[in-house]
N, C-alpha and C positions, 0 to 999 in steps of 0.2 A: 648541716655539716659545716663543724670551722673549719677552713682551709689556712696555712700561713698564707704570708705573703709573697714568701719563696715556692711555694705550691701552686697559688695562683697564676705567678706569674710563670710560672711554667707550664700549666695548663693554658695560657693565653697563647705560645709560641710553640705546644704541643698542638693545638685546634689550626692557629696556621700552618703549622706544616699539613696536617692532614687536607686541609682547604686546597694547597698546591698541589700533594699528590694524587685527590680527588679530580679537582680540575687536569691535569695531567693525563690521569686515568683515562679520561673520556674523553678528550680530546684526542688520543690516541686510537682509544675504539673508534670515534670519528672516522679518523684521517684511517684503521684499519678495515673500517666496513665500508668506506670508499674506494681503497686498495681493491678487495676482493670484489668489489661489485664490478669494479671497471676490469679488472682481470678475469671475470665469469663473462662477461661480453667479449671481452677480446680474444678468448679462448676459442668461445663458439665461433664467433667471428674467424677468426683463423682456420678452425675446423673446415667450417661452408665454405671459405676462399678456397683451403686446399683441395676437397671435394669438387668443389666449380671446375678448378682447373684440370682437374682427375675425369669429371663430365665433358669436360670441353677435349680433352684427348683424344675421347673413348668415342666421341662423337665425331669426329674430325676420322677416325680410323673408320668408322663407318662409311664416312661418306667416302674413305677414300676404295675400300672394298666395293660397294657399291659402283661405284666407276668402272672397276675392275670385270664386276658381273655384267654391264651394258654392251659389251661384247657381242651377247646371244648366246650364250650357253654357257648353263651353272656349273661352275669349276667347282670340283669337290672340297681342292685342299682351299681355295679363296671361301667358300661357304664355311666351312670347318672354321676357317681365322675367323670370320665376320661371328659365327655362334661363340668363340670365345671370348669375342670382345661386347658381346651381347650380355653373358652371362657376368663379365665384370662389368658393366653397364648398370647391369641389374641391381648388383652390389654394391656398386655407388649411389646409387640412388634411390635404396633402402634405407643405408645408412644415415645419406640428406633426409628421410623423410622423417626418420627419429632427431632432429634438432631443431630446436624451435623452430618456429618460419610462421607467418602469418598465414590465411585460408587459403589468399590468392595463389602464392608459389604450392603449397601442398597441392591445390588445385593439380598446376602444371605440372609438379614430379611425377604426381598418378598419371599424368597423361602420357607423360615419358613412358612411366614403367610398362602401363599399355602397350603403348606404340611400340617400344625394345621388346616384352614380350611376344607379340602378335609376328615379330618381325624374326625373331629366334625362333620359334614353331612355325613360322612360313619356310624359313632355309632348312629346318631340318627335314621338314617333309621334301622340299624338292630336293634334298641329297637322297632321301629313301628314292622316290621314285626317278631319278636319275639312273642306277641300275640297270632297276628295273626297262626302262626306253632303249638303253645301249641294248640289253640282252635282244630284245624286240627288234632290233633294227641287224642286227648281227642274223638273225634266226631267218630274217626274210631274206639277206644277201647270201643265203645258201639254198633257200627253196624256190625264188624267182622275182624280179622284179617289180612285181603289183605289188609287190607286198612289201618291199624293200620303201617304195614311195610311200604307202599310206604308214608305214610304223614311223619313218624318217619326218613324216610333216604330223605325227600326235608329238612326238618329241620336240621338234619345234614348237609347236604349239604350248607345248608346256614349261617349255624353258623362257618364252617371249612374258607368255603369263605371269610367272613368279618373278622374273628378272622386274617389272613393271610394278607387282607389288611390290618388293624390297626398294623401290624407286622413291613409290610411291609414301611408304613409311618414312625411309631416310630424310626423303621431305618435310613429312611431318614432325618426325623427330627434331632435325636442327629448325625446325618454325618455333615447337614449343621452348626447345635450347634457347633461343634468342629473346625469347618471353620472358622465358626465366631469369636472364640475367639482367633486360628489364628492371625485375619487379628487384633482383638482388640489388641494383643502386640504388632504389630506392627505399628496400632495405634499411641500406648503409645509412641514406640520411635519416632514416628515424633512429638508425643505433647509436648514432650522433647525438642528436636531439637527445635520446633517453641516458648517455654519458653525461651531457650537460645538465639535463635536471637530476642527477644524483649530485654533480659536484656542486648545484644551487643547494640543494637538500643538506648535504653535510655542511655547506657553508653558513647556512639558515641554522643548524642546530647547534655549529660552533659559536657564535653569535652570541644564541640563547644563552647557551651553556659561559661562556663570558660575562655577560651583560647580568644572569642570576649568582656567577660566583664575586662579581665585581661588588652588588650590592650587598649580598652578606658578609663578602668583608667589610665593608663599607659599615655596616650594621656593625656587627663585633667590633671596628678599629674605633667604634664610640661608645659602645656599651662597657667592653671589659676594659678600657681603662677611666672609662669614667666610672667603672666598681671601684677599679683599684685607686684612682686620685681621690676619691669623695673624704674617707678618712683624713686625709691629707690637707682636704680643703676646711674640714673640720675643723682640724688644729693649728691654721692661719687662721681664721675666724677668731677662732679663741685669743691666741696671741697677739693679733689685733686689738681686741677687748682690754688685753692686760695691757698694753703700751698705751690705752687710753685710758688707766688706770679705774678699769669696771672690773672688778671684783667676781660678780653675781653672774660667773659664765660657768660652762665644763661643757666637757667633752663625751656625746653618750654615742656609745661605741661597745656592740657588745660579743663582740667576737673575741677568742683566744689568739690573735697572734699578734707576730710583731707589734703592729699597730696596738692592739688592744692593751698592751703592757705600756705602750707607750704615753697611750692616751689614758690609762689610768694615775702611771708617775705623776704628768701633768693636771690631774685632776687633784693630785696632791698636794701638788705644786703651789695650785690656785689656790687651794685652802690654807698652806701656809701662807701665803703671801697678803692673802686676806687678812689674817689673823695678825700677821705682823704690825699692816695697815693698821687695822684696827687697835694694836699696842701703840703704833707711831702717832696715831692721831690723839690718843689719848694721851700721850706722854708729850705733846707736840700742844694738848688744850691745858695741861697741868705746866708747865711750861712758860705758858704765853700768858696762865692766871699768877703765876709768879712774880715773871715780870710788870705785867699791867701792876700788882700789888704792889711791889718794888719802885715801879715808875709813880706812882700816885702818891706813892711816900713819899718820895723828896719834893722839894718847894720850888724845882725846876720846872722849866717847859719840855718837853720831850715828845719830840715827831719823830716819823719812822717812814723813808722812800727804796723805793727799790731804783734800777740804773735805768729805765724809764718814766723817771719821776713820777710813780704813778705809789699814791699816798696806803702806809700799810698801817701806821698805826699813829693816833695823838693819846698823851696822859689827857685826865680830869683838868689838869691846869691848863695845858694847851684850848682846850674843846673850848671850859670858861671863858679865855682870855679874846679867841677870836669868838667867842658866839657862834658855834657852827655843831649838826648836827653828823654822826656819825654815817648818817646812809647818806650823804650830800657829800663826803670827801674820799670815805676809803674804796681803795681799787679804783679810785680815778686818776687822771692824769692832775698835777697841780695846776697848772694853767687853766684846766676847765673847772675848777673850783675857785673860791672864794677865798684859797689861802691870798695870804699878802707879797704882793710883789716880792717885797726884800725877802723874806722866807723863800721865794721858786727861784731868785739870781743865786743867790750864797747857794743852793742845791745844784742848778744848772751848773755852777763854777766847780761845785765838787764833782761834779759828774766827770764834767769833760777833763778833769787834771786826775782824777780818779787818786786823790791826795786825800791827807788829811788835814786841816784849816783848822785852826784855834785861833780864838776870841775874836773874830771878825764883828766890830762894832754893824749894830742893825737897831733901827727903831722902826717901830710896829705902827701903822694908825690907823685908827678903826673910819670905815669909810658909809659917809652918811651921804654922798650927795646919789641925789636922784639919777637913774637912768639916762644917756645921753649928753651930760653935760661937758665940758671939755676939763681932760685931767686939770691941767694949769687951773682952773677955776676952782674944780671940786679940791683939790690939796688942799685947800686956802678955810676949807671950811672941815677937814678930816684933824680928828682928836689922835692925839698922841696915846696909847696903850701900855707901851713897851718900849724903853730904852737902857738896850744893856748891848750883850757881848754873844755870839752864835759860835759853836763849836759842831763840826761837824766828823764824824769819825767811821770809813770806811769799813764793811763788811766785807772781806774779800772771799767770793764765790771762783769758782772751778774753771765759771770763762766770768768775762766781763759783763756781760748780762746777768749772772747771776748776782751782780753785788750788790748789798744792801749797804745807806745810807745813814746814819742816825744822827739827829742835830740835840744840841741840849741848851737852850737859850736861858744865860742866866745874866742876872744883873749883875754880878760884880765877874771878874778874871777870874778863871779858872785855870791853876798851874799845873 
């Protein structure tokens, strides 16, 4: 599939946004499934505390009835209160036993609801048979005495009895009450504990969640624009080529967009410029076969420097008259050649005044002494070649380095 370039690159900043909103996403459900965790705990938690404290009433009202019944004889309407705070007793402590709680508090609640149980059917019966002992004790104070004594001490009897269980439970009851809340602190600290390893839990999977979104951007912030630079880099490449004037490059690129149009221009480009080349050199060697034919005609000397004196062309007369071959002078510097003194001063002089110099007398001599000898000596034994007149005539180029030089050494003035 070709994509432009303008497609790409909006798909590149369409995958980032969704990467944000992604990461965002979940990072949220994070921090919202921590919200509700910690909130389904502290619900419950709130729950059991308010219940605890509804246990701890309803227990406290016990014991205080209880008190009340230590008298020695079951009061109906104090029985009556103490069975209605039993029955809401009962009810508290039904409802604790439906929330979570570890084995050991279930343990206890059962024991509770026992003991409240056991303790509500003890007081209801001695309110039945309460009654029933009045009526008995009434029955004997009208038919005589004996009888008045044995119904009056079964009723004591019965009232010392139950007054001792209900004693007897209440005790039990707030023993287990006090167990229970016990094991509720400790409870607490593991619902502690279990708040803290979910906020380690979420913090652990934000983390991940970070740490995996960080490296696939990381991934994409090098992969899709190194899709998108490569073309790019392609066509520096290239145009580097051309500025080092290499020909023999292009640019393979085969997609339809931007780029692809671009990079075909440019392949056009290179083929013209080629081509041109290829006319320029040719018209630049038909040119240079002209002049050389030109220069070998006349009966002149004719050197050719550019503005680092470095040697671009001598005629047939020149080459003859020094003795010197063509791959020992050109594209070198004159000084590191064999040209003649007087020839590299009269250049150096044109160089640096960047003038033109006419008939500047110069004699030439061909130099035979050996390696090593001292100039002063070897002069003394060098032949005369050439003595005439050196014209040198500026080529003037775009900057100063580009200038060419051209000398024409002739025997007689030249006007």
């Amino acid at each position: 599939m070709n994509l432009s370039l303008k497609n790409r690159v909006a798909i590149s900043f369409v995958l980032a946004n969704v990467v944000i909103v992604v990461l965002g996403l979940m990072v949220f459900h994070y921090l919202d499934g921590l919200n509700k965790s910690i909130e389904k705990i502290m619900v419950e938690a709130n729950r059991i505390t308010l219940l605890t404290d509804e246990i701890r009433i309803s227990a406290v009202s016990i014991l205080k009835y209880q008190r009340k019944l230590s008298g020695g004889r079951i009061q109906v309407d104090t029985a009556e209160r103490m069975i209605a705070v039993c029955e809401n007793f009962l009810a508290q402590l039904q409802t604790l036993e439906t929330l979570p709680q570890n084995n050991d508090i279930r343990q206890v609640i059962s024991k509770m609801i026992v003991y409240v149980d056991a303790m509500q059917v003890l007081l209801k019966k001695s309110i039945a048979l309460a009654p029933a002992a009045t009526s008995s004790l009434d029955l004997a104070t009208a038919t005589g005495g004996g009888t008045q004594v044995k119904s009056g001490t079964l009723s004591s009897v019965l009232t010392v009895t139950s007054i001792a269980s209900v004693g007897e439970l209440a005790d039990k009851i707030l023993e287990s009450f006090s167990e229970f809340q016990d094991l509720q602190y400790f409870q607490s600290g593991e619902r502690n504990q279990q708040i803290k390893k979910i906020i380690r839990k979420t913090k652990r999977n934000m983390m991940y969640t970070l740490i995996i979104t960080f490296v696939g951007t990381m991934l994409l912030g090098l992969v899709i624009p190194g899709k998108i630079a490569l073309p790019f880099k392609k066509i520096s490449d290239a145009i580097r080529e051309l500025q080092s004037c290499n020909f023999d490059v292009s640019i393979y690129y085969d997609r339809d967009d931007e780029i692809g149009e671009m990079a075909k221009e440019i392949n056009k480009m290179i083929v013209n410029l080629k081509q041109f080349e290829e006319l320029r050199a040719e018209r630049i060697l038909i040119e240079g076969r002209k002049f050389d034919t030109l220069a070998n005609m006349v009966k002149k000397h004719i050197l050719i420097a550019n503005a680092k004196a470095e040697l671009i062309y001598l005629n047939n007369n020149l080459y003859s008259l020094l003795q010197l071959q063509s791959d020992d002078i050109i594209n070198k510097v004159m000084r590191d050649t064999r040209i003649p003194v007087a020839i590299i001063e009269c250049y150096e002089l044109a160089i640096k005044r960047r003038s033109k110099m006419d008939n500047i007398e110069i004699a030439i001599h061909q130099e035979k002494h050996p390696d090593g000898m001292d100039d002063a000596v070897a002069n003394k034994g060098e032949q005369l070649i050439f003595s005439g007149y050196a014209n040198i005539i500026p080529i003037r180029g775009k900057e100063s380095s580009l200038d060419y030089y051209l000398m024409i050494l002739s025997e007689e003035l030249i006007v």
